[in-house]
N, C-alpha and C positions, 0 to 999 in steps of 0.2 A: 407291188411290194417295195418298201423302203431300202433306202441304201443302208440302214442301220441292221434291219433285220438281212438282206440277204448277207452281208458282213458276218451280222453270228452265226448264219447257215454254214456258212463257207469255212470260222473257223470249228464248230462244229463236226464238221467233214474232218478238218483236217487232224483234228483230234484224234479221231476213228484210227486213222491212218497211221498216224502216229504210233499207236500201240500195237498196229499189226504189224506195220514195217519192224517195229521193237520187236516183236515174238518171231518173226521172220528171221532178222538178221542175229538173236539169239539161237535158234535152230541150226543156222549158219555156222556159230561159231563153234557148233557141238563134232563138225565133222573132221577136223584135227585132233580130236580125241585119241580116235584108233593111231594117228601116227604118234601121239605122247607115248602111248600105252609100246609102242614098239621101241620110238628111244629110251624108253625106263625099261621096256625089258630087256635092251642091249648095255644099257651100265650093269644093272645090280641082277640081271638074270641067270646068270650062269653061262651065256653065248660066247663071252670071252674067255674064259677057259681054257678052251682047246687052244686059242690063236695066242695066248698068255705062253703056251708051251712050246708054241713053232718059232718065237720071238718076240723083242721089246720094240720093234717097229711096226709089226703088224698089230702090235695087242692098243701101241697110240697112236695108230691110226683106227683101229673100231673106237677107239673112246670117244676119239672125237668126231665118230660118225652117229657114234650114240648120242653124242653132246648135242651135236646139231639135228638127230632128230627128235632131241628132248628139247630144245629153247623155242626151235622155230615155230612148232604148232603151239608151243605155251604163252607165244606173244602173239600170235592167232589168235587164241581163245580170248586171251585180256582183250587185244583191240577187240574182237569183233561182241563180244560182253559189255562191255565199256561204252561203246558204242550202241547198242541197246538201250541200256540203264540209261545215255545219256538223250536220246529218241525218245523213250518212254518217259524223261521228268519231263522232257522238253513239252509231250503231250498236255503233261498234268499241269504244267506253265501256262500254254494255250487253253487248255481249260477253263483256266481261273482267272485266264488276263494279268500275268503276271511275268517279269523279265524275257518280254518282249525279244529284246541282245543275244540274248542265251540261247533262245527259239531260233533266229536268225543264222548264228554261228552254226548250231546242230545243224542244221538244213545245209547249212553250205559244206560243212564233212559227208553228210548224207549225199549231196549229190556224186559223188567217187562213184558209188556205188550203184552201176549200172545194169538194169536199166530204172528199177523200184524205187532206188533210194534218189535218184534225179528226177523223178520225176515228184518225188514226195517233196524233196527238196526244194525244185524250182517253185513248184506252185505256195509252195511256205514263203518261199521270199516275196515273191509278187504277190500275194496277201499281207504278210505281216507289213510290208512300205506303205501302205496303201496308205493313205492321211486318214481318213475313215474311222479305220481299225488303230494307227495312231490314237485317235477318239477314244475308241474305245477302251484301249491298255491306260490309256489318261484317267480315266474315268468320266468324259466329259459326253453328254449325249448330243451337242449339236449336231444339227441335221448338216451334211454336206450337201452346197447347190452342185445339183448336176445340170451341167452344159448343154443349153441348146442348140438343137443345129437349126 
């Protein structure tokens, strides 16, 4: 097998990869939902009420216990969405042989995330440098000599 073809096996594979890690780390981000769904029902649900009645200290202290359990899983869900969407172009990029950089960059946020996303990441980067696969994002078909020992 040529170093060209096993190249596009590999980015191939990694493609694959790419869209599950994407559905993956989507799934992920669904699970700060239940805590949105509790800071929105501690602003506008009626919980404050009573503590509205016992005092003006207790009542801004829940607001801003609602606050913070409304912002923090809402920037949960954008990063770890966001982070998806940008795995899954990143895929459809490696697909088509296209911004190369962009694939490169996603794999290196991807590696954080331990242990799928590093391991998705690492071997994206050690594929995409490869001069080879340079080659290929070029669009150029020469062979690369491989080294005798």
């Amino acid at each position: 097998m040529s170093v060209a073809e096993q190249d596009r096996q590999y980015l191939q594979l990694i493609t694959i990869f790419h869209y599950v890690v994407a559905g993956l780390t989507a799934l992920f981000g669904c699970v700060p939902i239940f805590h949105l769904g509790v800071g929105l029902s501690l602003l506008f649900g009626g919980f404050l009420s009573g503590v509205a009645a016992e005092g003006a200290a207790e009542a801004v202290m829940m607001t801003i216990f609602g606050l913070m359990f409304t912002l923090l899983p809402l920037l949960l869900i954008i990063s770890f969405w966001g982070l998806a969407l940008a795995t899954a172009v990143s895929g459809y990029f490696i697909q088509n042989r296209r911004r190369r950089l962009f694939s490169i960059g996603t794999a290196a946020v991807n590696c954080v995330f331990f242990p799928i996303g590093t391991v998705l990441g690492v071997f994206t980067i050690i594929v995409l440098v490869r001069p080879s696969v340079v080659g290929l994002y070029e669009g150029k078909t020469a062979v690369v000599k491989e080294e005798e020992e």
